[in-house]
C-alpha positions as CSV (number, residue, x, y, z in Angstrom):
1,X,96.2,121.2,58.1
2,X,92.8,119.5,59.4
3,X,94.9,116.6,60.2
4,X,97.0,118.7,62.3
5,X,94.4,120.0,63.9
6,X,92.5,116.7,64.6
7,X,96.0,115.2,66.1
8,X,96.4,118.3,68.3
9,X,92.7,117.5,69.2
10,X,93.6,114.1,70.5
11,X,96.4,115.5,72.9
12,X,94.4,118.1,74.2
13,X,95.1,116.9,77.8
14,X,98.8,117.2,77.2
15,X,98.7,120.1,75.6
16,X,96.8,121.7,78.2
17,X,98.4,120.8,80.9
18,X,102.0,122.2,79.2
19,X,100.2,125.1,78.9
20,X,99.0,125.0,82.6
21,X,102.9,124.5,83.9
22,X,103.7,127.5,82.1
23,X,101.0,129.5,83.3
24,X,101.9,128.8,86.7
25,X,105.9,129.4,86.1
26,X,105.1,132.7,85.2
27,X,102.5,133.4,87.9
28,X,104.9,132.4,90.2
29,X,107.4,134.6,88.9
30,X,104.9,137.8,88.8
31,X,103.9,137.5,92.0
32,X,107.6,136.8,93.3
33,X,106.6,133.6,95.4
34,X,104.5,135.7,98.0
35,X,101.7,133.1,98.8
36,X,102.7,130.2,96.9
37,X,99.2,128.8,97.6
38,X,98.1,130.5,95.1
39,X,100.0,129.2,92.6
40,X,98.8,125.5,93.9
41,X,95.4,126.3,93.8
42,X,95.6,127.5,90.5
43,X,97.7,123.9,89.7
44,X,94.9,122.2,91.4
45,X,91.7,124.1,88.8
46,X,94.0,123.2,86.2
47,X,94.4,119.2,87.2
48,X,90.4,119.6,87.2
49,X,90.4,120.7,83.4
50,X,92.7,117.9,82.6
51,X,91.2,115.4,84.2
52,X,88.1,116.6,82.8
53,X,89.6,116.3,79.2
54,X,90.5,112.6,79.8
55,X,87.6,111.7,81.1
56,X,85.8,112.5,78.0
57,X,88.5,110.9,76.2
58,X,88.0,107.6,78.4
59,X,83.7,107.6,78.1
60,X,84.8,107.5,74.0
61,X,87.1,105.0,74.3
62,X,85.5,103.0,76.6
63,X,82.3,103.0,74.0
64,X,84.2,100.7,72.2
65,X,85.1,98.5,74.5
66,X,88.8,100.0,74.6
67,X,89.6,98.8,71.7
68,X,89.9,101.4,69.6
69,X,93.1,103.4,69.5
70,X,94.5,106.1,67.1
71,X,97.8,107.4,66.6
72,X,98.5,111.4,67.5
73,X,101.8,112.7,64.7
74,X,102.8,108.5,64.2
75,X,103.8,108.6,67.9
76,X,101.4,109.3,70.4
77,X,98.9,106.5,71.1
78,X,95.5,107.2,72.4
79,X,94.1,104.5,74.2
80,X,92.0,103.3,77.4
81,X,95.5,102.2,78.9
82,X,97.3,105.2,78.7
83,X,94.4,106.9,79.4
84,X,93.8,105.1,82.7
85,X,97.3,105.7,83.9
86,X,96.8,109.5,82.6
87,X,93.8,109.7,85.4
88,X,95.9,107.8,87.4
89,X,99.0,110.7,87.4
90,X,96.5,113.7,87.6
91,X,95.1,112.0,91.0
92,X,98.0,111.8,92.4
93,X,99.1,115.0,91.5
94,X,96.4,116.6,93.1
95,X,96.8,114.4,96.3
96,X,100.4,115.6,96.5
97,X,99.7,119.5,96.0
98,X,97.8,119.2,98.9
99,X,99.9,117.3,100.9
100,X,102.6,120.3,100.1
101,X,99.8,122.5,101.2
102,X,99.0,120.5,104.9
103,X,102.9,119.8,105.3
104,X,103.4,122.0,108.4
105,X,107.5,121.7,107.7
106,X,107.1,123.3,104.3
107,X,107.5,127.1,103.6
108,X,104.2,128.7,102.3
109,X,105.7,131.3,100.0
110,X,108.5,130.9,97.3
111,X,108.1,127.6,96.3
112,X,106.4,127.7,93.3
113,X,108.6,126.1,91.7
114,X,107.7,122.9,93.5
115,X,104.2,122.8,91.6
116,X,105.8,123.3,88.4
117,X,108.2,120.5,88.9
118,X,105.3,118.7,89.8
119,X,103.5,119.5,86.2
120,X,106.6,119.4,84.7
121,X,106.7,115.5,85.5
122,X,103.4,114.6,84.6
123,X,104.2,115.6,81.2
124,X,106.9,113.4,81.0
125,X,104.6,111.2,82.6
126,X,101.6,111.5,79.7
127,X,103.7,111.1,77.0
128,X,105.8,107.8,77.7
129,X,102.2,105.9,79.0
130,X,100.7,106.6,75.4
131,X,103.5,105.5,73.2
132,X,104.6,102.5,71.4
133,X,107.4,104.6,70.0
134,X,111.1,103.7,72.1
135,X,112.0,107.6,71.1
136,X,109.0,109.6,72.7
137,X,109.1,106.7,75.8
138,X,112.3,107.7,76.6
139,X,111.7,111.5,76.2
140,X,109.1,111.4,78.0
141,X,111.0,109.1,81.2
142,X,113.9,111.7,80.9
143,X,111.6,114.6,81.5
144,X,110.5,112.8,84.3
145,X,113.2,112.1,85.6
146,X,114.5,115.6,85.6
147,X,112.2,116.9,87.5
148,X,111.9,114.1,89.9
149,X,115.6,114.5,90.4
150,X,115.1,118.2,91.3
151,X,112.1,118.0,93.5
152,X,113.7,114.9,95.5
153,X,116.7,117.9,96.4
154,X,114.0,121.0,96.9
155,X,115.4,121.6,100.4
156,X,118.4,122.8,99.3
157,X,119.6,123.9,103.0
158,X,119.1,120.3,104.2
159,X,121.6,118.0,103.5
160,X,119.6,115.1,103.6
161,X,117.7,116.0,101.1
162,X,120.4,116.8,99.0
163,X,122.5,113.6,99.3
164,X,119.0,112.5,98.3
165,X,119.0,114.3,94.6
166,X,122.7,113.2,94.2
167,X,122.5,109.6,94.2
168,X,119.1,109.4,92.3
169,X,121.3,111.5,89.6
170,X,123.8,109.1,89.7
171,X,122.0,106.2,89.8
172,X,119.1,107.7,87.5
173,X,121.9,108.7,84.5
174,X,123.5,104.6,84.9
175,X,119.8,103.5,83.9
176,X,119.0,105.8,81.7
177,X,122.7,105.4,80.0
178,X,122.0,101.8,80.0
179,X,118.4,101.5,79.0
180,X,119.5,103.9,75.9
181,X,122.1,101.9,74.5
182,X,119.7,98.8,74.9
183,X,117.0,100.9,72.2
184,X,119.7,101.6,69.8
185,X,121.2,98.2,70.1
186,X,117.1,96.9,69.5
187,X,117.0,99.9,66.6
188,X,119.9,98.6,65.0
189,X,119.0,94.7,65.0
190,X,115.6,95.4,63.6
191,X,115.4,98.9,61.8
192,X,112.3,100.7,64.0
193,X,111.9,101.5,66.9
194,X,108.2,101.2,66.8
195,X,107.2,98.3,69.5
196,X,104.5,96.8,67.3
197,X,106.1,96.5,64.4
198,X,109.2,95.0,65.7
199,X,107.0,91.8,67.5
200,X,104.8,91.7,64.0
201,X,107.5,91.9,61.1
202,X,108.2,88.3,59.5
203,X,111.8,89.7,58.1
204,X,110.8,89.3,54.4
205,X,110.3,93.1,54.3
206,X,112.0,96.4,56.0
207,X,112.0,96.4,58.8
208,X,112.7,93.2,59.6
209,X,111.3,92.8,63.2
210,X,112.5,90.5,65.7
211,X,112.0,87.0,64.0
212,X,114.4,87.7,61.5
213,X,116.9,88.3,64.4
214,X,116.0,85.4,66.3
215,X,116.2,82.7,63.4
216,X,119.9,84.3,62.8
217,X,121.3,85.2,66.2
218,X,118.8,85.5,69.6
219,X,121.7,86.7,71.5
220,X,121.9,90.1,70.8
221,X,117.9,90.8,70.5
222,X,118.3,89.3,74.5
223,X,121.1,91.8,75.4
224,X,119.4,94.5,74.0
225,X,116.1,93.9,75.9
226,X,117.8,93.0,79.2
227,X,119.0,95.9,79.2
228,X,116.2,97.7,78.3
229,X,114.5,95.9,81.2
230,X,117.1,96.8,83.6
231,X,116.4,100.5,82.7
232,X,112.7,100.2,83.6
233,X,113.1,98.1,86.9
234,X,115.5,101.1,88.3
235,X,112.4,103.0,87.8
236,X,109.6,100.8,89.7
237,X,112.5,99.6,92.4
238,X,113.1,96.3,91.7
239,X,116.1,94.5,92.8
240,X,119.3,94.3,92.1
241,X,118.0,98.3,90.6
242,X,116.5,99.0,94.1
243,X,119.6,100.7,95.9
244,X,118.2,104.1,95.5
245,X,115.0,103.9,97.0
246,X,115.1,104.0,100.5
247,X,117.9,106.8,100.6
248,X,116.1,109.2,97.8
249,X,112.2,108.2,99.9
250,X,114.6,109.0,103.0
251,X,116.0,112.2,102.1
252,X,113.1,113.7,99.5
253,X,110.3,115.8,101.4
254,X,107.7,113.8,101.9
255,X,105.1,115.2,99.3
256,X,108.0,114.2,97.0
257,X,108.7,110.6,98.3
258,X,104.7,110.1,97.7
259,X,105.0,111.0,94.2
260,X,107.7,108.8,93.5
261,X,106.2,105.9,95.7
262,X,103.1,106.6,93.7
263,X,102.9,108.4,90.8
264,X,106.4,107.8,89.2
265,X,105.9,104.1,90.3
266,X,102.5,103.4,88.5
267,X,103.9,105.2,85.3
268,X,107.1,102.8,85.3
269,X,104.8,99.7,85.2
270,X,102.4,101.3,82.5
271,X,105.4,101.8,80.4
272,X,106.7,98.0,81.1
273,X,103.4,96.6,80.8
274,X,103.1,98.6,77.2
275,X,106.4,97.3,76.5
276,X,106.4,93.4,77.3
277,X,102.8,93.4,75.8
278,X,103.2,95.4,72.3
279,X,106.8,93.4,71.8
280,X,105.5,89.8,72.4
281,X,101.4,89.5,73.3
282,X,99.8,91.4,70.6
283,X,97.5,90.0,67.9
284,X,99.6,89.3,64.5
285,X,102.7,88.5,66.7
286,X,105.7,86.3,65.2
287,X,105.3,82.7,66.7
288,X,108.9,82.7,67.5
289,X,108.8,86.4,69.1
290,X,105.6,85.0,71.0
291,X,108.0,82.3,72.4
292,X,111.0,84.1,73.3
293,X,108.3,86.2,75.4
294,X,107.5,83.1,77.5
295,X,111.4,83.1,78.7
296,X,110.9,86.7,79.5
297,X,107.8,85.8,81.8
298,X,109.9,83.4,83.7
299,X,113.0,86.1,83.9
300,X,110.1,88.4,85.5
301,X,108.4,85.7,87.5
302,X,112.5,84.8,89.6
303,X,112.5,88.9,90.1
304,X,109.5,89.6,91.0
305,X,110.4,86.4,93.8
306,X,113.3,88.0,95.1
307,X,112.0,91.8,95.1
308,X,109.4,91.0,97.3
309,X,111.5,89.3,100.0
310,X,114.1,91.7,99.8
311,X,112.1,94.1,100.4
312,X,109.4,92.7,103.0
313,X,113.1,90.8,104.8
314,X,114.5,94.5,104.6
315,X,111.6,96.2,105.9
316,X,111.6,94.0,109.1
317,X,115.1,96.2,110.7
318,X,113.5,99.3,110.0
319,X,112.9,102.1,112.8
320,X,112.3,104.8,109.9
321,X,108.9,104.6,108.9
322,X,110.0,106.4,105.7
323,X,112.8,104.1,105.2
324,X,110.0,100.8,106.2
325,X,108.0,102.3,103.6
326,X,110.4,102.6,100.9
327,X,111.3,98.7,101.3
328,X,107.3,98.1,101.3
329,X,107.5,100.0,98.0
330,X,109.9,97.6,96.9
331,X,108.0,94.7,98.0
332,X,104.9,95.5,96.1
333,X,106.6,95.9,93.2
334,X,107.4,92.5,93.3
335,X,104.0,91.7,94.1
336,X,102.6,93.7,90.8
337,X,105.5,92.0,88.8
338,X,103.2,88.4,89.4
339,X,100.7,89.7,86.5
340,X,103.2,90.8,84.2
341,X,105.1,87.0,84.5
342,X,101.9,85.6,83.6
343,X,102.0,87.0,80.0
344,X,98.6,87.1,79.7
345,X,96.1,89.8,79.5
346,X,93.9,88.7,82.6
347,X,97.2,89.2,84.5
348,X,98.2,92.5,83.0
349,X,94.7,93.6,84.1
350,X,95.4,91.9,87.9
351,X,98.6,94.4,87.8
352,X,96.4,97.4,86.8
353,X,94.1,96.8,89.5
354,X,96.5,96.2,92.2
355,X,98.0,99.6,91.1
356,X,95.1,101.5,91.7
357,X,94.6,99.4,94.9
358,X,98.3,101.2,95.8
359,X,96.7,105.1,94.9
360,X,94.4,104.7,98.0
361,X,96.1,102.5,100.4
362,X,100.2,104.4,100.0
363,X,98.6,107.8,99.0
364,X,97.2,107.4,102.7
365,X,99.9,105.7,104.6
366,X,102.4,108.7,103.3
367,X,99.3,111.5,104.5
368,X,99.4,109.7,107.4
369,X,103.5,110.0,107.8
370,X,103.1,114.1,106.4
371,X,100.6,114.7,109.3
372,X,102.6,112.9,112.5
373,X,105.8,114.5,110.8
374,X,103.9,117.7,111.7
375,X,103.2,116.5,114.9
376,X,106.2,115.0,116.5
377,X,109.2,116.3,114.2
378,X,110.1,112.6,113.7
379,X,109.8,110.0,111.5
380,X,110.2,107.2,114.1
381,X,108.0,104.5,114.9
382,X,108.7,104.7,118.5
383,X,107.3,108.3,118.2
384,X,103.8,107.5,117.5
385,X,103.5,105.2,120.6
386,X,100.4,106.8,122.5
387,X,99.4,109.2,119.6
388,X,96.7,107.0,118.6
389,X,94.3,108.3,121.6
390,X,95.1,112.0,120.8
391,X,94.4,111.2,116.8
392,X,92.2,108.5,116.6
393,X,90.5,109.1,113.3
394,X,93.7,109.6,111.7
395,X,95.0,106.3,113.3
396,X,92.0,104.3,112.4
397,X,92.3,104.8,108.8
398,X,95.6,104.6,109.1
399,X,95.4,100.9,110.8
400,X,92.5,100.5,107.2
401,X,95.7,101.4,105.3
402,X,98.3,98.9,106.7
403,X,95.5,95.9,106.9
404,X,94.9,97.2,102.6
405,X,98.8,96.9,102.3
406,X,99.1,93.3,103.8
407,X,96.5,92.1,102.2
408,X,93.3,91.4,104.6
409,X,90.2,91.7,103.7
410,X,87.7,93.9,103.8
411,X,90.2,95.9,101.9
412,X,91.1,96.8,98.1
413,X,94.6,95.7,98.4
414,X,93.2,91.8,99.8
415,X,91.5,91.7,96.6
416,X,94.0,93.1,94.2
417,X,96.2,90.4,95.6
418,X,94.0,87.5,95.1
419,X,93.7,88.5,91.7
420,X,97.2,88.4,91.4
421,X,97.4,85.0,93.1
422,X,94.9,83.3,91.1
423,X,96.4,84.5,87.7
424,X,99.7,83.8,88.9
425,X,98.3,79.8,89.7
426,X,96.6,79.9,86.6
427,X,99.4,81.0,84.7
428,X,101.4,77.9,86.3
429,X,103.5,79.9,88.8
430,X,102.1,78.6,91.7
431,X,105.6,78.5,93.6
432,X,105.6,82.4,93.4
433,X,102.4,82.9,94.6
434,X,103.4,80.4,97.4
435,X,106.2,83.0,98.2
436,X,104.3,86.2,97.5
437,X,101.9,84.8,100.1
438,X,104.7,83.9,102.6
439,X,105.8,87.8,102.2
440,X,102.3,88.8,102.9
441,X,102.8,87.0,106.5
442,X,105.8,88.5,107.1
443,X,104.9,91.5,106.2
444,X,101.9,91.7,108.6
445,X,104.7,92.1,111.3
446,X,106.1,95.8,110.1
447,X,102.8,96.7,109.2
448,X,101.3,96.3,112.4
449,X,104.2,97.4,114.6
450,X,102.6,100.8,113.5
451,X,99.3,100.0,115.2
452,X,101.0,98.7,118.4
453,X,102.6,101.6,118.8
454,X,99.8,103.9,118.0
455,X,97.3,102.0,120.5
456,X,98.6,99.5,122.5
457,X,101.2,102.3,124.2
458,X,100.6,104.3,127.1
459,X,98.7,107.6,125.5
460,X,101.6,110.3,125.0
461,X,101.4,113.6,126.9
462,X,102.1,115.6,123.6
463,X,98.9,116.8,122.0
464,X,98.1,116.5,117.8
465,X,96.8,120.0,116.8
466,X,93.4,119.6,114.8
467,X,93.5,119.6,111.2
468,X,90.2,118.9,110.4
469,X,90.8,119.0,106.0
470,X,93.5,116.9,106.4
471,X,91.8,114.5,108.5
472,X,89.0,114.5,106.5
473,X,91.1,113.9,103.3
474,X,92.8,110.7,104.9
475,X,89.1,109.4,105.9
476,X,88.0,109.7,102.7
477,X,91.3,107.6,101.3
478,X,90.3,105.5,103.9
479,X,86.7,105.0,102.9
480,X,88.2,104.4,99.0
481,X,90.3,101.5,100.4
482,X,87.3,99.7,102.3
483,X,84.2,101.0,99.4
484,X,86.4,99.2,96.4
485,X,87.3,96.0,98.6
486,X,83.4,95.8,98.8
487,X,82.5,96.9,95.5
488,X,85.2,96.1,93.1
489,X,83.7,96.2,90.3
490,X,84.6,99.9,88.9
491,X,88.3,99.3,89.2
492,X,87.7,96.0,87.7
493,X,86.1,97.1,85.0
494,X,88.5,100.1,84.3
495,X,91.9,97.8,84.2
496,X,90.6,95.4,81.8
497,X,89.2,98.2,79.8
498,X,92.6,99.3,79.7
499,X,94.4,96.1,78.9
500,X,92.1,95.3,76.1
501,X,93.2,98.5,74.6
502,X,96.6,96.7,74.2
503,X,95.0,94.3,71.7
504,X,96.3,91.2,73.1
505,X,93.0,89.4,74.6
506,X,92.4,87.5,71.1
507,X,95.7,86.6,70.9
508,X,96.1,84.8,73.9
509,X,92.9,82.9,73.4
């Protein structure tokens, strides 16, 4: 029983915030949905306790050095990594229940539901960051799933948003089909489905691991984790798994389409990053498992080349600036994908960092799209021209968040990229950082077509009602992507904490 206890102890944050999506179902349904705004400020206090919760959990880990990790029930792994992504969900959580609360197109009372769908996905969320366990991982991605699949259809009445839900059903089950039959294919060649103990075991024992199965037969172990990847690049948008992005980003409400650009995105890496690194990169692994995980690196490396052009080529046509910034979503998951091909733990920490780079710099550009929506009715480019001189402090920080997303400096994305450029030469793939920095160029021309219009139009005749929180929210996401160009050192600090949590800095030594 004290064992129970302690475990229940160490997933106190998930636990509490199950308990906090229930409490607001049932609000929601005893006050029928009159003011749903109560029912996201009591979604916000409760984000607060959460976040709370792991941040204790972080200052203990982090005592360590990061080091340290126990195991919650032989499944749940507690450690500075999943931990960082955990802070990283609850974040973004909180920036997108306000964003349903400034979105001027969205009803104010009986959509409660929305915040519990919300919840509802950061559960899914907690549990597959935290686990080296192929069962709980994909638990917890169908959970998210679910309800990402719901909230991308909320409006109902709209049949945009609907064709939206549809295909991300369709294409969602295919992965998920896919990436299922790839962890029982992996189950069945080495008998667990634990991550760790498939890249350690030598075969003399049960199970027998991976080495076993590659001195017999590599070719299945490589169709099963092919198609294990292929289930986990439909979730972060990388090609040929991309098709549904722009569509869904398209058709989804727009507090929606930032959860999925952001949230659900950053999760999809943690679990690949987890992934890659337990199998192949962890201290004690098989020499021959530690080998095959080189080919993998080079599998990610030709991707991660042709998701970012794709995606920067693509965004070029767009007129959409939901539709441009589903394709720059695409693009930087190409550009994350350069520290996970150098297989090494100072690149895994380059991918962490340019994630929470992402948080400030999309979190913004999508407030920024919520608060013109609001404004003009349109998600055109060519209807911001002029709006820049009847919102200038919105488009300022706005033009902070497109120079952060190409990759200029003085901004956290410029650095997050260099990182990922000198790992990627030190790593040898300095042709892909060679292309990754040809994408930047190009797309600085998509980007900044946004600040043309905004100030270098004739000033519209329309005016931008005031909405002073909102602006004042956006400046401060501005004022995150500038302080942590400058001062990098806390997100710095934070990502390798995290990756040293993994346990695989020895073994690359």
């Amino acid at each position: 029983m004290d064992r129970y206890l302690a475990d229940l102890g160490l997933i106190a944050p998930e636990l509490v915030l199950t308990l906090l999506s229930l409490v607001v179902l049932v609000w929601d349904l005893v006050t029928k949905g009159r003011d749903s705004r109560q029912v996201a400020y009591l979604s916000l206090a409760g984000l607060g306790v959460v976040a709370y919760l792991l941040l204790g959990q972080w200052g203990d880990l982090a005592a360590t050095g990061g080091k340290a990790e126990t195991v919650a029930f032989g499944m749940v792994t507690i450690d500075a990594f999943g931990t960082f992504f955990k802070l990283f969900t609850v974040g973004s959580l909180a920036v997108v229940i306000l964003f349903v609360l400034a979105d001027r197109r969205e009803r104010k009372h009986g959509i409660g539901e929305y915040y519990f769908l919300l919840l509802g996905a950061g559960i899914g969320v907690f549990f597959m960051v935290s686990t080296n366990n192929l069962l709980l991982l994909m638990l917890g991605l169908e959970l998210l799933s679910l309800a990402s699949y719901s909230l991308a259809g909320f409006h109902k009445s709209e049949r945009r948003s609907a064709e939206a839900s549809m295909k991300y059903v369709i294409f969602g089950g295919l992965s998920a089909g896919i990436m299922l039959y790839g962890i029982s294919l992996l189950y069945g060649l080495t008998g667990t489905i634990d991550l760790n103990e498939m890249g350690i075991a030598d075969g003399s024992g049960w199970p027998v691991g991976l080495a076993a199965q590659f001195a017999q037969d590599p070719v299945p172990v490589a169709v099963a984790i092919v198609l294990i990847l292929a289930g986990f690049a439909y979730k972060v948008s990388v090609v040929p798994f991309h098709f549904w992005t722009p569509d869904v980003y398209e058709g989804a409400p727009t507090p929606v389409t930032t959860f999925l650009a952001v949230a659900s995105k950053a999760a999809g890496f943690a679990v690949l990053l987890r992934f890659v690194g337990a199998l192949f990169l962890v201290e004690g692994v098989d020499s021959t498992v530690a080998a095959y995980g080189e080919r993998i690196g080079l599998l990610i490396a030709i991707l991660a080349a042709v998701t970012m052009t794709l995606g920067n080529l693509s965004a070029l046509r767009q007129t959409s600036m939901k539709r441009m910034l589903a394709y720059s979503s695409i693009a930087h998951a190409g550009y994350v994908l350069m520290g996970l091909a150098a297989m090494t733990p100072a690149g895994f920490s380059a991918a962490m960092f340019y994630l929470a780079a992402y948080y400030f710099m999309n979190l913004g550009a999508f407030g920024f799209l919520l608060y013109f929506e609001g404004v003009n009715k349109s998600e055109d480019i060519d209807a911001l021209k002029g709006m820049g001189w009847k919102a200038p402090v919105v488009s300022i920080v706005m033009v902070a968040f497109l120079v952060s997303l190409t990759g200029l400096p003085p901004t956290v994305g410029f650095y997050g990229k260099l990182l990922l450029f000198y790992e990627g030469v030190d790593a040898g793939l300095g042709w892909l950082v060679l292309i990754a920095a040809l994408n930047s160029v190009v797309s600085l021309f998509y980007y900044f077509r946004i600040a043309k219009a905004l100030f270098l139009s004739e000033p519209a005749e329309r005016e931008a009602e005031p909405q002073p929180f909102f602006t004042g929210f956006l400046a401060l996401l501005g004022v995150g992507t500038i302080l942590f160009g400058i001062y990098t050192e806390p997100l710095q600090n934070w990502s390798e904490t995290g990756t040293d949590s993994l346990g695989i800095a020895e073994a690359s030594e």
